[in-house]
N, C-alpha and C positions, 0 to 999 in steps of 0.2 A: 473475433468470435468464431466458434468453431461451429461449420455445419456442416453433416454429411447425413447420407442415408445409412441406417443402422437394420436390422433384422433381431426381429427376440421369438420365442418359442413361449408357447404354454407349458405348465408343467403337465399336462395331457398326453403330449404329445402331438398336438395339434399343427396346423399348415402355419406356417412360419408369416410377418407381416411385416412391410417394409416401413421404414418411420423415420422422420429427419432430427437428426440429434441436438439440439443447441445447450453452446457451452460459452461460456464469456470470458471463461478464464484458459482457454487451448485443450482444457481437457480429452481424453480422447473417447472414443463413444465406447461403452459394456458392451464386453462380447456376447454376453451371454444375458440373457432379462427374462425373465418371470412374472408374471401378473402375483399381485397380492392384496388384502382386502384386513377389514378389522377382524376375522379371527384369527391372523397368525399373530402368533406369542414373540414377546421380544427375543427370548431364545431361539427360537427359529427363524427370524428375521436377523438375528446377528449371524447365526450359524447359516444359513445360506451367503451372506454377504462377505464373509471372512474367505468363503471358498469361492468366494469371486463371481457370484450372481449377483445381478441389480434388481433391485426391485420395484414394476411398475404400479404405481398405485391404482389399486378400482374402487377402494372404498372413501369417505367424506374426507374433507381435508382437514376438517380438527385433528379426527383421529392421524391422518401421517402424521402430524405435527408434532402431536405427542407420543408417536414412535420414535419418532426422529429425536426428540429429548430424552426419551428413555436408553436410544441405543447412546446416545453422547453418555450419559451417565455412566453406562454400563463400559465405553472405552476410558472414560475417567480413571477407572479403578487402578488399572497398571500404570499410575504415577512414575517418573523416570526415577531412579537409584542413583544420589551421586555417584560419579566415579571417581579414579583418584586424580583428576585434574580437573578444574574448571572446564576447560577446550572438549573435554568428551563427555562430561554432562552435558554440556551444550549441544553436541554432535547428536547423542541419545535422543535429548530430548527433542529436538528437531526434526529427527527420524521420527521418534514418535508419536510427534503434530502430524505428518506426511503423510504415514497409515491414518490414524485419526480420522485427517478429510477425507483421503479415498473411501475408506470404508463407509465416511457418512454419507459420501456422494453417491450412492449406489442406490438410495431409496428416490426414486424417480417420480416427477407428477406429469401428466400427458398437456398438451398444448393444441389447442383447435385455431382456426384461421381468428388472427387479429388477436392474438394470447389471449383466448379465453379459457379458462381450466375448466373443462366438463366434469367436476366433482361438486361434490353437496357441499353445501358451505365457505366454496373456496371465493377468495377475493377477487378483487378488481386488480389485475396489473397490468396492465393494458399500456397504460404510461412510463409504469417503473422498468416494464421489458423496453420496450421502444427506446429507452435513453440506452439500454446495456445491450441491446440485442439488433436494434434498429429493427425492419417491418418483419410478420412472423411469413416467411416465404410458405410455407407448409404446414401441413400439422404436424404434429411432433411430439420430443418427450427432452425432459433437463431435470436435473438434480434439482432437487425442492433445498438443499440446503445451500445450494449457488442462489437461488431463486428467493429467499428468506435474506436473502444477502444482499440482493438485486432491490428490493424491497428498502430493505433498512435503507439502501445509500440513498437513495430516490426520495427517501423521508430528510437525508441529511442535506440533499443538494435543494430540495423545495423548502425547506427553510434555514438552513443554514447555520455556521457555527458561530455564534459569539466570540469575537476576538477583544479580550481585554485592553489588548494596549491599544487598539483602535478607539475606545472610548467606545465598545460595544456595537460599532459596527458588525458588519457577519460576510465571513467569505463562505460560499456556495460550491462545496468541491462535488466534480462529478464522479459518477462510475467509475472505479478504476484509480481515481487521484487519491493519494494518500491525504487524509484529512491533519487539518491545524490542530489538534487535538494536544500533542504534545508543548503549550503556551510557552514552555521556559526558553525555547530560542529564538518566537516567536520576540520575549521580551528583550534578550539579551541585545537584538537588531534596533530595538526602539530605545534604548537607552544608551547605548556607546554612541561617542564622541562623532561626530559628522567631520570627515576630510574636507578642505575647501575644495569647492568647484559643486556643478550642479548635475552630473552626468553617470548614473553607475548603468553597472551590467549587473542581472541574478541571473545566477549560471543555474542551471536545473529549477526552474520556479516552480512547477508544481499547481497547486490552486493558483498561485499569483502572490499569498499572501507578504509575500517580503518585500513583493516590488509596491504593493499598496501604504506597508507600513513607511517604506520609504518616499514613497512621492507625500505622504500626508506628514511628512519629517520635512519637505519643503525643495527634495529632489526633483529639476523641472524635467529631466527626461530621464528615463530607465529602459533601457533593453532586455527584456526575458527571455528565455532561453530555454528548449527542454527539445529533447529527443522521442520523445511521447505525443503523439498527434493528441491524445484526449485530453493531457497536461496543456499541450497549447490552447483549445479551444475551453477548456477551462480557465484558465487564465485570462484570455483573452474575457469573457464572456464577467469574472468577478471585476476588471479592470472598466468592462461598460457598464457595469450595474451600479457604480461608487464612481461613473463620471469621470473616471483617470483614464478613457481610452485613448486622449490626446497626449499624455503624457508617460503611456508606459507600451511599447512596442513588443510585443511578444512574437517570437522567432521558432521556426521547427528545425532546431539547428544543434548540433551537439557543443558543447559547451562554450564556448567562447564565439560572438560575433565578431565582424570586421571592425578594427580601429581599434580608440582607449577609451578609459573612463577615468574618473575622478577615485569611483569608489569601486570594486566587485564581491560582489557577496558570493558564496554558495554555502549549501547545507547540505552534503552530500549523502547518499545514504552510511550508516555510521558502522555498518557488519561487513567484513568479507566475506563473501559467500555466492553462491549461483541463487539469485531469486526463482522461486518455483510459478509464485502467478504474476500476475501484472501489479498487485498492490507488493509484493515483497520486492520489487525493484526501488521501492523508497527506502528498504532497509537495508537491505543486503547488496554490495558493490563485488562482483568476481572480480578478485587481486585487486582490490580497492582502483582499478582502473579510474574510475569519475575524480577519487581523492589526487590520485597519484599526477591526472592531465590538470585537475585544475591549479595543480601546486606547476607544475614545468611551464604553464602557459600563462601564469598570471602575470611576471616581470614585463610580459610582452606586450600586455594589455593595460599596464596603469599609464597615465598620465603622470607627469614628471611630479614628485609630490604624494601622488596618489596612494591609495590602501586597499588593499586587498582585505576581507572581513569572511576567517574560515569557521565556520558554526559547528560544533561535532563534538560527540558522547566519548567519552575514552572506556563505553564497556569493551567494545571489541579489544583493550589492553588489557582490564581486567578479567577477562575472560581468556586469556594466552593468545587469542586470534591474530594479537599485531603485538611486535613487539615493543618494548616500553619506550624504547629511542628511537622505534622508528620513524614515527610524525618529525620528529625535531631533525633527525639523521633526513629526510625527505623536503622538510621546505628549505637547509644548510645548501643539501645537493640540488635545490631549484634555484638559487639563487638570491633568498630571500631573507629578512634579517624579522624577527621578532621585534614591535615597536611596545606590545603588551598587549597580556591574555588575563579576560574578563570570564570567572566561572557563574555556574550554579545546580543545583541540589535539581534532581528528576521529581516533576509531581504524581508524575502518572501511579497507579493502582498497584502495577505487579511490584512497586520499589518498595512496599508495605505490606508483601504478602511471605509470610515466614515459611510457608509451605512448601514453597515454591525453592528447587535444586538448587538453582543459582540465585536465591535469595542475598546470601552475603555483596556478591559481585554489582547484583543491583542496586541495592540499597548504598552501595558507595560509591555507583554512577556519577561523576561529572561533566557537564556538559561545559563545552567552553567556547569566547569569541577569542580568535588569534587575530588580533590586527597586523597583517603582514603588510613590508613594502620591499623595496628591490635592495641589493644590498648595496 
């Protein structure tokens, strides 16, 4: 979390005020803030914020609310323009998310000791900060659409996602952990072939949810694995709630534990890319690094017999991102032999939306299990 002391001005011209910024996602604090209230017009609250003022709120919080929806609308408009390759739609449109948030992030709500919002009608978050922010040191001020965010997850971690192949169990992801939401790899793990032996490693776990599906597959020990302190104690934490805290070990360790395993899963994030917050670090791998260590370092880690189980989207090929031989040219040169690759079809929403630039590339998305072992 990000917190400093920040300084804003009236548009008065009035004595300046010091205020402490919190961000959950590293943001860095507006140079420049403005008070504003419900009679400024969405055009005016766009057109200050495009020129790079924040705006703090004074008036009830329905109404920011519904500023905040109308300024989203109003950046809707400039949809991305294919270009002539997949790879700089992509590029465009990614840039164009980037503005997007910043700019939405700029309409700010004030914070009084113990998160309370001194606005008319504003809620209780008192709890949903505390999990994303921990205690409120100061009064202060934060992006209501970080804060709308902070909110939803708090709603997702208190009661949690229904996971089908669990037989409707629910893993509990917190702040920050990318949710199960995506079920088709979730399924792909629960229904390929179990290696003999009773012992894997999930390289990057995340909620926990693979090592769950796996010890309820009859795995008597799993080692978890993540580089993310919130991923660990989230893990940790769906592992104690479903009773597998004796059976599944979760580590703050980058991707491979000491020793072998029978089996090693991972899911790695499936885009090359520099992640911008903490939740884009599930999608996006700079130089597929996570992809690239877990392929060089698996022979080293199976047990004699053992499988390696690589879960992963091939949009980033359809998109020009990676090249079409390079997975296969990558696990040749790790030293690994293809024993067989189980697919399936993306259920998620934008694979059905035609609107959408890279519609084509989506909708032909495959996800696949590569059961690998040494060669």
């Amino acid at each position: 979390m990000t917190t400093q002391t920040t300084r804003w001005a009236t548009t008065s011209g009035g004595a300046n005020e010091g205020a402490r910024w919190y961000a959950a996602n590293g943001a860095p604090p507006p140079a420049h803030i403005v008070p504003a209230e419900e009679t400024i017009s969405v055009a005016a609250a766009h057109q200050l914020m495009t020129q790079g003022s924040a705006l703090l709120w004074r008036g009830d919080f329905p109404s920011a609310r519904r500023l905040l929806a109308a300024l989203g609308r109003r950046a809707e408009r400039g949809r991305t323009t294919p270009a002539q390759s997949p790879a700089e739609t992509f590029r465009r449109q990614r840039l164009a998310q980037s503005h997007r948030a910043v700019l939405l992030g700029r309409l700010l709500v004030p914070y009084e000791t113990d998160w309370w919002i001194p606005l008319r009608g504003a809620p209780r978050v008192r709890e949903a900060c505390l999990q994303a922010y921990g205690p409120c040191s100061a009064p202060g001020h934060g992006s209501l659409r970080e804060l709308l965010g902070v909110v939803g997850s708090y709603e997702w971690r208190r009661k949690g996602v229904e996971i089908p192949a669990l037989g409707g169990e629910r893993i509990h992801p917190h702040f920050g952990v990318f949710s199960p939401v995506r079920g088709e790899y979730v399924d792909l793990v629960a229904e390929a072939e179990l290696p003999a032996g009773g012992t894997a490693f999930d390289i990057g776990t995340g909620t926990g949810v693979l090592s769950v599906v796996l010890a309820r597959r009859g795995m008597r020990r799993i080692v978890a694995t993540d580089t993310d302190a919130r991923a660990v104690l989230c893990a940790r934490d769906n592992a104690d709630r479903l009773g597998l805290d004796a059976r599944i070990d979760v580590r703050h360790t980058h991707l491979f534990p000491e020793g072998r395993a029978h089996l090693v899963v991972c899911n790695p994030p499936w885009l090359p890319g520099v992640p911008r917050t903490p939740l884009d670090g599930a999608v996006y791998d700079p130089e597929s690094r996570m992809l690239r260590g877990f392929l060089a370092g698996l022979a080293d880690h199976l047990e004699p017999g053992g499988e390696g189980w690589l879960i992963l989207s091939d949009l980033a090929e359809r998109l020009g991102l990676r090249g079409r031989t390079e997975l296969v040219d990558a696990i040749t040169a790790a030293g690994l032999r293809v024993l067989s690759r189980t697919t399936t079809k993306p259920r998620h929403a934008r694979a059905a939306d035609p609107s959408d630039p890279l519609h084509r590339a989506r909708a032909s998305e495959v996800t696949s299990l590569w059961r690998l072992a040494a060669a």
